[in-house]
OpenMM code with the backbone's topology and positions (N, CA, C; nanometers):
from openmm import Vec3, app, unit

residues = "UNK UNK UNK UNK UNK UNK UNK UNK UNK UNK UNK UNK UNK UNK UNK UNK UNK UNK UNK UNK UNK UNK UNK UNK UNK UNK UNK UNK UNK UNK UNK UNK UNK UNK UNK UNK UNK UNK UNK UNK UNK UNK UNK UNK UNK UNK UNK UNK UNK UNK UNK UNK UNK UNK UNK UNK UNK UNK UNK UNK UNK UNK UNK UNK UNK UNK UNK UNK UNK UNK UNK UNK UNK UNK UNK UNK UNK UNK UNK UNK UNK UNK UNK UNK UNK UNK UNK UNK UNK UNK UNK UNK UNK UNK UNK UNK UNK UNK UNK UNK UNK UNK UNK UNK UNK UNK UNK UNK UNK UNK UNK UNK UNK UNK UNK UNK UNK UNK UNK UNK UNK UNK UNK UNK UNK UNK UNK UNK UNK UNK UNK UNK UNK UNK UNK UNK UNK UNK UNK UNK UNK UNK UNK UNK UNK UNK UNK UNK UNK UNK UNK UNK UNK UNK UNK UNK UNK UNK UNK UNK UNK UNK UNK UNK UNK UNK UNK UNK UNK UNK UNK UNK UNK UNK UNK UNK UNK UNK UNK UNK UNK".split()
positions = [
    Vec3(6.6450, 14.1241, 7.5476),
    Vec3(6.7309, 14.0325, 7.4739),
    Vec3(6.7090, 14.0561, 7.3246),
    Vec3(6.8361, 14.0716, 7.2611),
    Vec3(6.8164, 14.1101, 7.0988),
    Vec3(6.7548, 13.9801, 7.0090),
    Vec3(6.7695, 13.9810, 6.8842),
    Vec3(6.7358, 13.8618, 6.8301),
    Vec3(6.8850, 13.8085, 6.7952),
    Vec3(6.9937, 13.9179, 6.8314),
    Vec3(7.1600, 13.8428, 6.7627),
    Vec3(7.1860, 13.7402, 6.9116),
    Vec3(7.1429, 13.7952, 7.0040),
    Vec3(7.1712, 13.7160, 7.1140),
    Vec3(7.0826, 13.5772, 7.1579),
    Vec3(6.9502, 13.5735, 7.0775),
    Vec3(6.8941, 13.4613, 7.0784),
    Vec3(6.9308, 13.3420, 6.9582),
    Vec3(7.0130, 13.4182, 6.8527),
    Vec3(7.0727, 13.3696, 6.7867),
    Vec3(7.2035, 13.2908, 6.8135),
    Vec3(7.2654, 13.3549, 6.8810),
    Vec3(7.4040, 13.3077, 6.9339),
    Vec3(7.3723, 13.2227, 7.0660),
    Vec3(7.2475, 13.1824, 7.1268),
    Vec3(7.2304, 13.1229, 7.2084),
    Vec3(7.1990, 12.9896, 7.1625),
    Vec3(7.0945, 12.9842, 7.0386),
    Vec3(7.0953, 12.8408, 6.9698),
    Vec3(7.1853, 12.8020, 6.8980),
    Vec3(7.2440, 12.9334, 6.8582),
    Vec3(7.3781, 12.8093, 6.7606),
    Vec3(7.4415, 12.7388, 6.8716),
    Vec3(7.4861, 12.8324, 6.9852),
    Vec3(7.5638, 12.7977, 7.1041),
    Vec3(7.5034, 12.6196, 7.1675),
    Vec3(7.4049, 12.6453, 7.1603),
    Vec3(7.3444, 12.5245, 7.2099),
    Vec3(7.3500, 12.3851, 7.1491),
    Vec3(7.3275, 12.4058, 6.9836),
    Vec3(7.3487, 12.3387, 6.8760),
    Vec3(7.5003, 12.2515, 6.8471),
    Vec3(7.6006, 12.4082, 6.8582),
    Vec3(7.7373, 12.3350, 6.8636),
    Vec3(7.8039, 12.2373, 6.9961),
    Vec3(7.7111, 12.2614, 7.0670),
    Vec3(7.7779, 12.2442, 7.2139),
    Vec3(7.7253, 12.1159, 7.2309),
    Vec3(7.5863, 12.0954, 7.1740),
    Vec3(7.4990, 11.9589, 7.2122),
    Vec3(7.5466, 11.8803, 7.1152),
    Vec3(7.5587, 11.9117, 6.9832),
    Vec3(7.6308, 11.8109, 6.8689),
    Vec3(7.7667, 11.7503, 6.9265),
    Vec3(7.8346, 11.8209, 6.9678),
    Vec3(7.9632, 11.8103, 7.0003),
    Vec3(7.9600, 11.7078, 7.1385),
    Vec3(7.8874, 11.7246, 7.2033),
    Vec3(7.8434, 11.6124, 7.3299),
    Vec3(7.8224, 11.4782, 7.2524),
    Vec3(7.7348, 11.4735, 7.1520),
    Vec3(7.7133, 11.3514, 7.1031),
    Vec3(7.7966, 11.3198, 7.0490),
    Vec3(7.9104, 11.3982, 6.9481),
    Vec3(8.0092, 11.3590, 6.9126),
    Vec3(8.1062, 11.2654, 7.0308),
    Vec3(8.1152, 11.2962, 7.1522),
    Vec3(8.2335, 11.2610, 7.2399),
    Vec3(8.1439, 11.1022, 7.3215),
    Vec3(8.0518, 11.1090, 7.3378),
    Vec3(7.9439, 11.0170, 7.3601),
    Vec3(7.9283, 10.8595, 7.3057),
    Vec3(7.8748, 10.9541, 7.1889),
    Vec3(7.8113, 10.8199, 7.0582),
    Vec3(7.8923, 10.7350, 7.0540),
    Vec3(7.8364, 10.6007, 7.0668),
    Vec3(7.9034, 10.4696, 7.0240),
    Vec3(7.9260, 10.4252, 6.8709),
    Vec3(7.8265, 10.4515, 6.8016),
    Vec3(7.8370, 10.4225, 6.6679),
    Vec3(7.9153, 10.5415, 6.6238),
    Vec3(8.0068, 10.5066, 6.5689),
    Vec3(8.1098, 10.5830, 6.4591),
    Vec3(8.0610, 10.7267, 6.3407),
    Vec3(7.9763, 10.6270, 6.2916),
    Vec3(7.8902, 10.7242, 6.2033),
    Vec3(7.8101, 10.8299, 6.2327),
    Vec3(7.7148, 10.7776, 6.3407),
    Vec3(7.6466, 10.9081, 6.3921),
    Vec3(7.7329, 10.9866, 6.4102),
    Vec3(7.8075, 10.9444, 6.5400),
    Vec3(7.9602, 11.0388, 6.5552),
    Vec3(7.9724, 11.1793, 6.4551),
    Vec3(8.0203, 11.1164, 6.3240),
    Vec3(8.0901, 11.1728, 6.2495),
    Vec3(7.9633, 11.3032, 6.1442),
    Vec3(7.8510, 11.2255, 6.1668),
    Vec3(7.7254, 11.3005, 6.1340),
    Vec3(7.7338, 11.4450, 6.2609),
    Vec3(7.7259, 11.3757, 6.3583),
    Vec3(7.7284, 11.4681, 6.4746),
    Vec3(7.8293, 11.6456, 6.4886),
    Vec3(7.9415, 11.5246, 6.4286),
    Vec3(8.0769, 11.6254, 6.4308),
    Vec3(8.0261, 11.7258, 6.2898),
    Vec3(7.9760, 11.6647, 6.2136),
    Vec3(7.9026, 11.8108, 6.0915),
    Vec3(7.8721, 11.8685, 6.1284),
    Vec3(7.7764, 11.8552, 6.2241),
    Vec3(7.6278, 11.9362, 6.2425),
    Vec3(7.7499, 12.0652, 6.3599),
    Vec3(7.8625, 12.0037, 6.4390),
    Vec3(7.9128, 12.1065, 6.5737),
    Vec3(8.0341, 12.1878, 6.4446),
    Vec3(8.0587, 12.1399, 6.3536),
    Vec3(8.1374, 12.2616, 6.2636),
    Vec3(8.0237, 12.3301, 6.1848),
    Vec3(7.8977, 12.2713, 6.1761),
    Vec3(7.8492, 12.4119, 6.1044),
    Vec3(7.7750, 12.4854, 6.2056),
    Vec3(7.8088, 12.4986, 6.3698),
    Vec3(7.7689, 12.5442, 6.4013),
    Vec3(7.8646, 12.6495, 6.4574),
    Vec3(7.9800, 12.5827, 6.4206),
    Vec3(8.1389, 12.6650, 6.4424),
    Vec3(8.0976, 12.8188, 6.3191),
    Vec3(8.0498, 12.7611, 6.2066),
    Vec3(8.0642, 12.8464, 6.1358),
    Vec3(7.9661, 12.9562, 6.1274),
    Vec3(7.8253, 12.9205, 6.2178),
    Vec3(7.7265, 13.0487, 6.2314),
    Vec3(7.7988, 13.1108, 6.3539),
    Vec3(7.8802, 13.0551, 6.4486),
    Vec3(7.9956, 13.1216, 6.5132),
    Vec3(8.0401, 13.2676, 6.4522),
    Vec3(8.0819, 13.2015, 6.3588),
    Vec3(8.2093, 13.2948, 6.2513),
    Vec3(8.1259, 13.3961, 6.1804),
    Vec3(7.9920, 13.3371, 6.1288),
    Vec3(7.8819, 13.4922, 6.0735),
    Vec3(7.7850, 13.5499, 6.1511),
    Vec3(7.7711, 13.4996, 6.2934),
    Vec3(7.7707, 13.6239, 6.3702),
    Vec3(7.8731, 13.6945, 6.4052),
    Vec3(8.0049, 13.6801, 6.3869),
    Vec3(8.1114, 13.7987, 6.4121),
    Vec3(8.1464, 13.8586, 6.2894),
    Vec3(8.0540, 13.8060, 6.2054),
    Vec3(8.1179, 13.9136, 6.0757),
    Vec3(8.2100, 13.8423, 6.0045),
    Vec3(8.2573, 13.7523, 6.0287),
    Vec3(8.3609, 13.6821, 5.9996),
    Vec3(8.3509, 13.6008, 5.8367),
    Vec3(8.2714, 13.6530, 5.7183),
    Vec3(8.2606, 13.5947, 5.6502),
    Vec3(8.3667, 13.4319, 5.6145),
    Vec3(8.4652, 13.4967, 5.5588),
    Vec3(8.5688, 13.4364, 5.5007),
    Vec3(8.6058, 13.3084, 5.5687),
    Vec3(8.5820, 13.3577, 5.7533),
    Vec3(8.5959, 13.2175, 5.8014),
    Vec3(8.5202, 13.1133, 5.8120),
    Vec3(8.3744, 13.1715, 5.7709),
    Vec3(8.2485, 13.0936, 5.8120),
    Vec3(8.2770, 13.0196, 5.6421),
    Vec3(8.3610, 13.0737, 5.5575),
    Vec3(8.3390, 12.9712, 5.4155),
    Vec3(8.4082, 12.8935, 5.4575),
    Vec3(8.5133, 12.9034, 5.4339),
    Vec3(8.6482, 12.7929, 5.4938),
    Vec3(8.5887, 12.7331, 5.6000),
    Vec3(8.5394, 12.7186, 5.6611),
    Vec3(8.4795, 12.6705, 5.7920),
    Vec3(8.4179, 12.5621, 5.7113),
    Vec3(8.3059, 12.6062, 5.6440),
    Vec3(8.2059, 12.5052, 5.5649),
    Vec3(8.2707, 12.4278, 5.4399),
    Vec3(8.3804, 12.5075, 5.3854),
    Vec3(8.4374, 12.4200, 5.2515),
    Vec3(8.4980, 12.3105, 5.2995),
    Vec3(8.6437, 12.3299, 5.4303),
    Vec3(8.7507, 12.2801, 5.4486),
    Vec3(8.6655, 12.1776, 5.5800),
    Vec3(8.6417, 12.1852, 5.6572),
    Vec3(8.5829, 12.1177, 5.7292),
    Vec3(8.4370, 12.0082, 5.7405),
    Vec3(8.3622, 12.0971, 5.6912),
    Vec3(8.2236, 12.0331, 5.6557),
    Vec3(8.2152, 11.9789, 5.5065),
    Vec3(8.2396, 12.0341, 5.4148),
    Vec3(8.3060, 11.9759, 5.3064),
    Vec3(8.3724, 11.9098, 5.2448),
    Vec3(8.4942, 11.8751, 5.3249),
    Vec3(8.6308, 11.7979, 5.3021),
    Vec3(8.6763, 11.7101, 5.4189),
    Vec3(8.7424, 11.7444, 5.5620),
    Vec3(8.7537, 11.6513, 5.6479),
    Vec3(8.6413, 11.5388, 5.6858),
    Vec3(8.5557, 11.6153, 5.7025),
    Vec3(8.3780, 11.5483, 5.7593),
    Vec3(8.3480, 11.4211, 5.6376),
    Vec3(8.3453, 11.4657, 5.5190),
    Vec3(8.3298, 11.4200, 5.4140),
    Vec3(8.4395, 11.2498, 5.4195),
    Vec3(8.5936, 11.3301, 5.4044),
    Vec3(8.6882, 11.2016, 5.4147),
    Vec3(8.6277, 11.1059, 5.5006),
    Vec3(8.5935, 11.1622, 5.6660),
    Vec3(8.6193, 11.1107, 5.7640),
    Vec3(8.4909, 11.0035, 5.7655),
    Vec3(8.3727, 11.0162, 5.7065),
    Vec3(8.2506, 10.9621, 5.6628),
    Vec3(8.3183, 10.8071, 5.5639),
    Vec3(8.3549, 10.8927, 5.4629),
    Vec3(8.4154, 10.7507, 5.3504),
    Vec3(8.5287, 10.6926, 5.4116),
    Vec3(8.5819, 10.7351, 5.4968),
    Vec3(8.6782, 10.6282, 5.5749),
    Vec3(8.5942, 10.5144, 5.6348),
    Vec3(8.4876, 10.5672, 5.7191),
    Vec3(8.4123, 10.5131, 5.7880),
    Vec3(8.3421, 10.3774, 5.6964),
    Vec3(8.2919, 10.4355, 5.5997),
    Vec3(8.1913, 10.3440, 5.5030),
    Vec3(8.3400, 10.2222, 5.4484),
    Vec3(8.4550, 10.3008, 5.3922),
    Vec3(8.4724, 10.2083, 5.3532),
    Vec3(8.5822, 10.0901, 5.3908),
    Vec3(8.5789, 10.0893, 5.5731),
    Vec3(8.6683, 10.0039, 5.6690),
    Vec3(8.5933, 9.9261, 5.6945),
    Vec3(8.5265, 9.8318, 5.6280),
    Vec3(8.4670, 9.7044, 5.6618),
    Vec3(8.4965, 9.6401, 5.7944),
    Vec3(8.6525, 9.6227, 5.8274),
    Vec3(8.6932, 9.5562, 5.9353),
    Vec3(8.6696, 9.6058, 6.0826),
    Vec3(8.6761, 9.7877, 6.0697),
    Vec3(8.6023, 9.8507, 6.1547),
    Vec3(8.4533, 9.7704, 6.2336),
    Vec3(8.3933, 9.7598, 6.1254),
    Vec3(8.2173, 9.7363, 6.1507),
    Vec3(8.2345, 9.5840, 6.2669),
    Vec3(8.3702, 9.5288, 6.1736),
    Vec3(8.3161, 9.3964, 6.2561),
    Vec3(8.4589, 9.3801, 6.3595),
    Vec3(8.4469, 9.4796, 6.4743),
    Vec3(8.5713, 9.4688, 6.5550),
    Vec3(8.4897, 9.4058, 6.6779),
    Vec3(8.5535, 9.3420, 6.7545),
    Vec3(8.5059, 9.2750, 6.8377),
    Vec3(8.5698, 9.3417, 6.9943),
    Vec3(8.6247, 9.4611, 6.9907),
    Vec3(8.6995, 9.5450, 7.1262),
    Vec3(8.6116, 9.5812, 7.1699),
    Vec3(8.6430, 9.5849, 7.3209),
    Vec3(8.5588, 9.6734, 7.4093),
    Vec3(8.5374, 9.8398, 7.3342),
    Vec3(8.3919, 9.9229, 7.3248),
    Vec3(8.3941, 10.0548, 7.3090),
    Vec3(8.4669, 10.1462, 7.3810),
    Vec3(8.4660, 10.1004, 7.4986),
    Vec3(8.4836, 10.2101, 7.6145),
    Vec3(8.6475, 10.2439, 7.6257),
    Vec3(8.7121, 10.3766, 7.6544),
    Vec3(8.8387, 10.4024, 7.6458),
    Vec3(8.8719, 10.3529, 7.8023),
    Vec3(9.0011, 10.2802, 7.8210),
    Vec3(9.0568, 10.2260, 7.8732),
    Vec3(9.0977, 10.3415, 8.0012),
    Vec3(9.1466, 10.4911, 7.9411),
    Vec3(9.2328, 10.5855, 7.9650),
    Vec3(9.0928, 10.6888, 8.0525),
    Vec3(9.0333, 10.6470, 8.0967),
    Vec3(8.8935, 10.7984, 8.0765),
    Vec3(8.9771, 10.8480, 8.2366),
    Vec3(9.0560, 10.7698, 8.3306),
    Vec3(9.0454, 10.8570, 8.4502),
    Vec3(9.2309, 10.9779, 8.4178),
    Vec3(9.2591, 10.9628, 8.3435),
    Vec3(9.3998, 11.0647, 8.2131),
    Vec3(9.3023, 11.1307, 8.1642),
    Vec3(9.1591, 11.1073, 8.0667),
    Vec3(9.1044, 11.1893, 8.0333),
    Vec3(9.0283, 11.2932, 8.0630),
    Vec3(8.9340, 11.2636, 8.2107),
    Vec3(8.8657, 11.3053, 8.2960),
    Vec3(8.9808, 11.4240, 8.3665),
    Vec3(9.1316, 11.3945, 8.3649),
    Vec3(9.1649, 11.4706, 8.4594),
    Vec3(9.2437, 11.5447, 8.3766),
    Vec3(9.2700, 11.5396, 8.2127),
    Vec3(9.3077, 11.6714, 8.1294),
    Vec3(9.1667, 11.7305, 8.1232),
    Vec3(9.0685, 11.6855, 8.0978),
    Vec3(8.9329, 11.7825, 8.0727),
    Vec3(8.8967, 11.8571, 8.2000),
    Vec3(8.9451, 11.8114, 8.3375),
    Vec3(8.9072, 11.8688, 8.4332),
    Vec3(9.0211, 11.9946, 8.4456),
    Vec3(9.1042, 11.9627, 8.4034),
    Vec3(9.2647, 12.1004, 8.4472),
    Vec3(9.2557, 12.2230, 8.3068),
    Vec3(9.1876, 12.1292, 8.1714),
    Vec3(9.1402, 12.2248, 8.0631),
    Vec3(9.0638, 12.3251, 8.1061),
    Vec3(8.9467, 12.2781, 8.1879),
    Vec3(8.8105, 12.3665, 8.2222),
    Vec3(8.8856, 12.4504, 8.3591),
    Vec3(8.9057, 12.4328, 8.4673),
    Vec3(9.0283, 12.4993, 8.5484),
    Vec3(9.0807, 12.6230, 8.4585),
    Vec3(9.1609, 12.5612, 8.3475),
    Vec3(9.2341, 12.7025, 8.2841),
    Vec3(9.1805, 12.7855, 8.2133),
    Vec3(9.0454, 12.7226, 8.1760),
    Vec3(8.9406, 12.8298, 8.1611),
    Vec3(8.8876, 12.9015, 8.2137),
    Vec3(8.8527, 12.8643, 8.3417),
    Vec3(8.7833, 12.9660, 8.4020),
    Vec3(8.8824, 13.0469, 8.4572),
    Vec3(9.0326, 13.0283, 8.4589),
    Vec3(9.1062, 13.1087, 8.5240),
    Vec3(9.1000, 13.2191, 8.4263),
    Vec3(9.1283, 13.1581, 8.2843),
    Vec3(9.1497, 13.3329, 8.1997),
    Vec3(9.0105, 13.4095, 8.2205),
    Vec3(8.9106, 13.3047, 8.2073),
    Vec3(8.7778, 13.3917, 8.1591),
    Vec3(8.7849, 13.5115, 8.2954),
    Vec3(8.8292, 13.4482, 8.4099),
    Vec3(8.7787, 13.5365, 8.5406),
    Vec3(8.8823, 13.6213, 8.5281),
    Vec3(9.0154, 13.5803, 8.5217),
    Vec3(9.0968, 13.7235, 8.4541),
    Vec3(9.0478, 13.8464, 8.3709),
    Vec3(9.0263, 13.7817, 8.2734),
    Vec3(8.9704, 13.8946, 8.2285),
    Vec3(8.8271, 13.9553, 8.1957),
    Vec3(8.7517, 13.8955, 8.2861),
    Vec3(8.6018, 13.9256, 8.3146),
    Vec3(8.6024, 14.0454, 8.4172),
    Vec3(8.5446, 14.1505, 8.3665),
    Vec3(8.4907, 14.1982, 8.2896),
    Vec3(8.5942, 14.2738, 8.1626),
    Vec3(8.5663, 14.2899, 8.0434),
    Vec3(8.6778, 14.3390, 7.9466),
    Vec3(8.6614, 14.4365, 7.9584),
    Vec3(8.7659, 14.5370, 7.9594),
    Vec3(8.7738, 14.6723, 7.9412),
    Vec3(8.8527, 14.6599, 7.8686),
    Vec3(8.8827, 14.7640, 7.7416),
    Vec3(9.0257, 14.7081, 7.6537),
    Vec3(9.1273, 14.8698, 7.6907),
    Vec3(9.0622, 14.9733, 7.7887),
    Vec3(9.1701, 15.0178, 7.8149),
    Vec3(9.2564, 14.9570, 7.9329),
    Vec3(9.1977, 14.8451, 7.9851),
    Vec3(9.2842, 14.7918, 8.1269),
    Vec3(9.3888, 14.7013, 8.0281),
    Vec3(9.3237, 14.6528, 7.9232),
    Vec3(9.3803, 14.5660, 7.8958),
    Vec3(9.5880, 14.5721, 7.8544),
    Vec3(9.6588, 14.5031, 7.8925),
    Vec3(9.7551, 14.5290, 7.8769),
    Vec3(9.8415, 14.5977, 7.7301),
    Vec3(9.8177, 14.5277, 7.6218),
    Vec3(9.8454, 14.5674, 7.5462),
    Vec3(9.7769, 14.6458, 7.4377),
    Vec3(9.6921, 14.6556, 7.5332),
    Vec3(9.5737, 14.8001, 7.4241),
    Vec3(9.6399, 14.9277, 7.4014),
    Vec3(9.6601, 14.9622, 7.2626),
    Vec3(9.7016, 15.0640, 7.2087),
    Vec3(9.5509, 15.1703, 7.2467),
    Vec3(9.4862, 15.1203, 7.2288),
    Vec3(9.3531, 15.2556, 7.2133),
    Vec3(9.3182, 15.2979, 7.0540),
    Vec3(9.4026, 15.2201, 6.9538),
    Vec3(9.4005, 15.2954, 6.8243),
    Vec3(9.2752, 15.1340, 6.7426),
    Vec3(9.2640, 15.2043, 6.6433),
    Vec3(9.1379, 15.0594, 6.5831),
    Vec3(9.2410, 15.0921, 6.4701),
    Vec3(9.1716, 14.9508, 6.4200),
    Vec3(9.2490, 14.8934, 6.2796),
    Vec3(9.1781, 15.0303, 6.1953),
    Vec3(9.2491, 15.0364, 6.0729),
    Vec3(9.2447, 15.1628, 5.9575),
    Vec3(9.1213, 15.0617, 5.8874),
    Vec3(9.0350, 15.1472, 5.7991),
    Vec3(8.9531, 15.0674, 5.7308),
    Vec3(8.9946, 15.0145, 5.5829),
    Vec3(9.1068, 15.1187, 5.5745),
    Vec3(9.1651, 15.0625, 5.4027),
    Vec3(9.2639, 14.9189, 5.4362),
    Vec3(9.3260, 14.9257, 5.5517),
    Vec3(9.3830, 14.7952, 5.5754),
    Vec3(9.2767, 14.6448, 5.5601),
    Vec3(9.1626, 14.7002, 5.6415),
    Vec3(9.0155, 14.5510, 5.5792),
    Vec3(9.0247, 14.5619, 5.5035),
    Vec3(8.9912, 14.6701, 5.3572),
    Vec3(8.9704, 14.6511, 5.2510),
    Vec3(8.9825, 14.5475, 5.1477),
    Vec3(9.1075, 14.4901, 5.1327),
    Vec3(9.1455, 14.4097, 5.0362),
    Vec3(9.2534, 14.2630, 5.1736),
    Vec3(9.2076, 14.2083, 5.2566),
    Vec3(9.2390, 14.1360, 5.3617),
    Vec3(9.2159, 14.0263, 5.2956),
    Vec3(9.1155, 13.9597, 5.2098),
    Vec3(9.0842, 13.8253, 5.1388),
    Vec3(9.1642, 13.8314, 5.0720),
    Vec3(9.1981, 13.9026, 4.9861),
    Vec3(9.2695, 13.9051, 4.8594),
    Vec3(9.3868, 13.9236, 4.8074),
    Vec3(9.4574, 14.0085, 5.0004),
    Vec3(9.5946, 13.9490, 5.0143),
    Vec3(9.6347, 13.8475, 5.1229),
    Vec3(9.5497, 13.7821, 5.1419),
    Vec3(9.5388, 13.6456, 5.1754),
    Vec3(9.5291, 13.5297, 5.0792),
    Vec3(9.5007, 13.5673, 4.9787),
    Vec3(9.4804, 13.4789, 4.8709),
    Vec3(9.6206, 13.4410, 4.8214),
    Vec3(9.6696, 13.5562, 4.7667),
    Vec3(9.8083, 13.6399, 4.7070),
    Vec3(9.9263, 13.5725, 4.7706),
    Vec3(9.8838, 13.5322, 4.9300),
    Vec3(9.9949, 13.5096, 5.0305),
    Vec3(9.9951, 13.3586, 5.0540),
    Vec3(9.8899, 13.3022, 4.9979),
    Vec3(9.8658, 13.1492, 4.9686),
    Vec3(9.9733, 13.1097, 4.8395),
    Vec3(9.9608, 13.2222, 4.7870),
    Vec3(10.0520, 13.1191, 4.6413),
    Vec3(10.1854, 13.1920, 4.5963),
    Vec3(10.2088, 13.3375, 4.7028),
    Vec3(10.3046, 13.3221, 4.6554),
    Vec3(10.4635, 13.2861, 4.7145),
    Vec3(10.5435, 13.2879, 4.6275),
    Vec3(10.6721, 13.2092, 4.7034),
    Vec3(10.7176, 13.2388, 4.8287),
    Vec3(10.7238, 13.4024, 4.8548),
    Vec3(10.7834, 13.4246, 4.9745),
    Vec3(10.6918, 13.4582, 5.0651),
    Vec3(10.5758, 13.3656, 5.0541),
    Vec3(10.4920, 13.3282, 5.1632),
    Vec3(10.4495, 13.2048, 5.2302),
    Vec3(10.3416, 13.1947, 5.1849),
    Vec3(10.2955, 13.0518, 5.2455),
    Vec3(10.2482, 12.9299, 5.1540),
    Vec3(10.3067, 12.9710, 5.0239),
    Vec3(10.3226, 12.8210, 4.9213),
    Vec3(10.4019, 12.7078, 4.9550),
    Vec3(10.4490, 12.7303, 5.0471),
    Vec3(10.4958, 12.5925, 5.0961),
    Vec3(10.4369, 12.4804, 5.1494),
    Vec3(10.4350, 12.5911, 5.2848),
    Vec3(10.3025, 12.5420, 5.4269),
    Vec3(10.1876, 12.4792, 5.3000),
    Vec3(10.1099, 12.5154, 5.1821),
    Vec3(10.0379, 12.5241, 5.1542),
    Vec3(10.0423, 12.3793, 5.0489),
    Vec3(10.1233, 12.3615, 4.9906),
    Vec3(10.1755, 12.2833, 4.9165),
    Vec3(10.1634, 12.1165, 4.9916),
    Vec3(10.2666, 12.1306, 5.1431),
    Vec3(10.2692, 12.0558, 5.2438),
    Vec3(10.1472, 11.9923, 5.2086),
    Vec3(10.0750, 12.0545, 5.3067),
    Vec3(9.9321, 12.0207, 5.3228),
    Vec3(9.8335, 11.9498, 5.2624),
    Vec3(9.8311, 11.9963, 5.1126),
    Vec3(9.7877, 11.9096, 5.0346),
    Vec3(9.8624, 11.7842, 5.0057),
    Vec3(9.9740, 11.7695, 5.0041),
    Vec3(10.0779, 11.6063, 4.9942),
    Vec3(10.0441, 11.5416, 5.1281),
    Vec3(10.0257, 11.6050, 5.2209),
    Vec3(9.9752, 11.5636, 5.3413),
    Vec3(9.8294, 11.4469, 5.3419),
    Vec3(9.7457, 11.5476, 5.3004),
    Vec3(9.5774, 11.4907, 5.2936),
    Vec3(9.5862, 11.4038, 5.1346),
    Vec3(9.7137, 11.4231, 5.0428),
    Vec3(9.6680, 11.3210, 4.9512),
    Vec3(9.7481, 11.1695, 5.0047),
    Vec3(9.8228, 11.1701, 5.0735),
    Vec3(9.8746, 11.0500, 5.1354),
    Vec3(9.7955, 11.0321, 5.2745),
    Vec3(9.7036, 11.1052, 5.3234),
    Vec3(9.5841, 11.0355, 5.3865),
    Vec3(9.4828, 10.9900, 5.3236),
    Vec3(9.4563, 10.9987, 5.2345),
    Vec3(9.3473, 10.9391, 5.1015),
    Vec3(9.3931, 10.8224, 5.0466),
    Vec3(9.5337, 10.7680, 5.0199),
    Vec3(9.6404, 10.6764, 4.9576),
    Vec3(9.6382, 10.5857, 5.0946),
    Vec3(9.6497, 10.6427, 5.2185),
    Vec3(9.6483, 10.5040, 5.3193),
    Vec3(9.4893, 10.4824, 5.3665),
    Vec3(9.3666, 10.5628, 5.3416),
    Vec3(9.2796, 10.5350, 5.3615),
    Vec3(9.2160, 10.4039, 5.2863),
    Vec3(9.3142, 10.4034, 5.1576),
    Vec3(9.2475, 10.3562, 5.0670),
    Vec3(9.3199, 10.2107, 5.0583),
    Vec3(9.4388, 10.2376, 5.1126),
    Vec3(9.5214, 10.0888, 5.1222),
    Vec3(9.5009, 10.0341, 5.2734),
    Vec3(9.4328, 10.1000, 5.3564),
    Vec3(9.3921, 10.0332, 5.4963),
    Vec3(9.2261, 9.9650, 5.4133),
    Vec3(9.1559, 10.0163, 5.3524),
    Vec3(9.0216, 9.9309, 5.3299),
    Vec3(9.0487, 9.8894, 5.1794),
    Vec3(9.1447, 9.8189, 5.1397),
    Vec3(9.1193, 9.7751, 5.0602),
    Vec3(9.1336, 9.6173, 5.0698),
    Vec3(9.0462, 9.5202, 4.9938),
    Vec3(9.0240, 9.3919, 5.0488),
    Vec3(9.1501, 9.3310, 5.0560),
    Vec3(9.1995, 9.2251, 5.1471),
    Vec3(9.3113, 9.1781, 5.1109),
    Vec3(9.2759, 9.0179, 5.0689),
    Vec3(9.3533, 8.9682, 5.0389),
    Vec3(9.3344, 8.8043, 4.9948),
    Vec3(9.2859, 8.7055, 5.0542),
    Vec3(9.3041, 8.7511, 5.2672),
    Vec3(9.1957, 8.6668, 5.3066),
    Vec3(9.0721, 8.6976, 5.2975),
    Vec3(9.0203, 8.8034, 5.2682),
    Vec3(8.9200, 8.8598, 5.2715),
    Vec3(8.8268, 8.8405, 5.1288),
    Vec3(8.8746, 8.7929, 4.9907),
    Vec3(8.8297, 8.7995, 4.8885),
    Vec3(8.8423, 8.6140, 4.8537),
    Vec3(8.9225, 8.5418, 4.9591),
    Vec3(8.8926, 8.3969, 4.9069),
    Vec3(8.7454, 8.3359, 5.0022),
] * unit.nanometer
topology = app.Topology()
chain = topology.addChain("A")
for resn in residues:
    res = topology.addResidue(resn, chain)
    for name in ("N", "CA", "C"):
        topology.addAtom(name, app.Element.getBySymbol(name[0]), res)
């Protein structure tokens, strides 16, 4: 056993066990502590495949920014803290039986295509990517973020998106008049 494979066995373990507590935990917060700890384990995912670029974005956009919101939402819904509902989801035997037909369609592809060969594979050319095409891949990705006849839109969206989730975060916890007499 290598040391990349004892590596990919604890992150594996790490993301997989965080992520349990995430679906678990009763308290909110841990929760959302929890859900950090299974995206940064998404992202030693992404740098054992080499995957720089995704393992940043991984950590900026997610662990950085959603995790982050999703924390100060938490802190600052007072009314949250003091709800008086049952915890437990109402729905778990709908849920139990998409998670059971999810895992089903997993193991159907995995056994499909267990073991990989990529000349069986259907649409295997046999040819590998050129190395001057990696070369500059961040940087016309960057390029393709801002410019017009790309994805400045989508991109644009997105942010009007998450700033009017910040605008109702902030008008769902903010005190109202019964609350301040």
């Amino acid at each position: 056993m290598t040391i990349e494979q004892v590596i990919f066995i604890i992150v594996s373990v790490i993301t997989l066990g965080s992520g349990l507590v995430v679906v678990t935990n009763h308290n909110l917060f841990h929760a959302a502590l929890a859900m950090m700890l299974s995206f940064l384990g998404v992202a030693g995912m992404y740098v054992l495949l080499d995957a720089g670029f995704l393992a940043a974005a991984q950590l900026l956009v997610y662990i950085g920014a959603i995790s982050i919101l999703i924390i100060f939402a938490i802190m600052m819904t007072r009314r949250l803290m003091q709800t008086t509902e049952s915890p437990y989801n109402a729905q778990w035997l709908l849920g139990g039986l998409t998670a059971a037909g999810t895992f089903v369609l997993m193991v159907f592809v995995i056994l499909r295509w267990w073991p990989y060969e990529p000349a069986a594979a259907p649409l295997a050319t046999g040819t590998a990517v050129p190395a001057d095409m990696l070369q500059n891949s961040v940087a016309a990705l960057g390029q393709a973020f801002v410019s017009p006849d790309a994805y400045v839109l989508p991109f644009e969206l997105a942010s009007v998106l998450l700033l009017a989730a910040l605008i109702g975060a902030i008008l769902v916890a903010w005190p109202g008049a019964e609350e301040e007499a």
